[in-house]
C-alpha positions as CSV (number, residue, x, y, z in Angstrom):
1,X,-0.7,-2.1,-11.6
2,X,-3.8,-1.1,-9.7
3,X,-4.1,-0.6,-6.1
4,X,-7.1,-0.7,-4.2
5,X,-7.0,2.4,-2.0
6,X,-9.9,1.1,0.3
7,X,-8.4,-2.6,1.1
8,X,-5.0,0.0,1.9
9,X,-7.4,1.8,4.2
10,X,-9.2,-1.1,6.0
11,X,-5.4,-2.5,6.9
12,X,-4.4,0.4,8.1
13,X,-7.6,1.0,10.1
14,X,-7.3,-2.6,11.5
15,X,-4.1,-1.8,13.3
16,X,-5.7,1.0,14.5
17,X,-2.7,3.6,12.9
18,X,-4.3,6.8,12.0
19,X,-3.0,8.3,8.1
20,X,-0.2,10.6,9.8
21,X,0.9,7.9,11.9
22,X,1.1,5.0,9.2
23,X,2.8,7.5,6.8
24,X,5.7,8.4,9.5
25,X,5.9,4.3,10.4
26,X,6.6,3.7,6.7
27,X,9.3,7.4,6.0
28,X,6.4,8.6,2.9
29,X,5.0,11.8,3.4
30,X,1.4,11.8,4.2
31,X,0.2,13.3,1.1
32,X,1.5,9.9,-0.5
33,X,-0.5,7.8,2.1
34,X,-3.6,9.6,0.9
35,X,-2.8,9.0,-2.7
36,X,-2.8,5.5,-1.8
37,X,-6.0,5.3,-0.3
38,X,-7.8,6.8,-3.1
39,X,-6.2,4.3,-5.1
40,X,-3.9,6.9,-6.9
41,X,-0.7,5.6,-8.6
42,X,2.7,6.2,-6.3
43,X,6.1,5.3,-6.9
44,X,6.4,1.3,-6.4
45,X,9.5,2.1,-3.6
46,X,6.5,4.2,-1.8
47,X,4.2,1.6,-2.0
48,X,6.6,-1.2,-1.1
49,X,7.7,0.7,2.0
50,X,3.6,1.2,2.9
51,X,3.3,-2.3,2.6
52,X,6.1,-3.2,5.0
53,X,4.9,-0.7,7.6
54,X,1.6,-2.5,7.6
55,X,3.4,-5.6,8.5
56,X,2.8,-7.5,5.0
57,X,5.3,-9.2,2.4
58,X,4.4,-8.2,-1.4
59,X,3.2,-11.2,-1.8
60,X,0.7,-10.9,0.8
61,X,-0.2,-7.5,0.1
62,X,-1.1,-9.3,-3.6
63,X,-3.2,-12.2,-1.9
64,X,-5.0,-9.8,0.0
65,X,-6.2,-7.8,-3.2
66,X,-4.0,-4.5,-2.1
67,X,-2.3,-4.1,-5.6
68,X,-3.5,-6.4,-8.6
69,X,-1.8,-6.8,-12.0
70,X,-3.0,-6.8,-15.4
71,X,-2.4,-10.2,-16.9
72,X,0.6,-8.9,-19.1
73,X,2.0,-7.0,-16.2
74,X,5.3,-8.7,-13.6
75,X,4.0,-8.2,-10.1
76,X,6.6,-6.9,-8.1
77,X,8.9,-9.1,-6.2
78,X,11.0,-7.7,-3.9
């Protein structure tokens, strides 16, 4: 799994959140935001609950090119 730390950074930045405030929204600690957004690997319950503080299903976070697989990789489903 990859993520893409800027498309992570241009959602947050479109609902207007600063890092500190996304980071409390989603209960990770900011450090872990910042990993994130320089595309730095996290633990998947991290990401998942970044994700959902942004207002997006896993699926949509996929469609929108936040996290991408490899092609022998499962995405994440839940």
């Amino acid at each position: 799994m990859r993520i893409n730390g800027p498309a992570f950074a241009r959602s947050r930045e479109e609902l207007l959140l600063g890092l500190a405030e996304l980071a409390n929204k989603a209960d990770v600690t900011y450090k872990t935001l910042v990993r994130v957004e320089r595309g730095q690997s996290v633990k998947v319950i991290s990401l998942r609950k970044i994700i959902r503080a942004l207002g997006m299903t896993i699926q949509e976070a996929i469609a929108k090119k936040l996290i991408e697989f490899d092609e022998e990789e499962e995405p994440m489903t839940h």
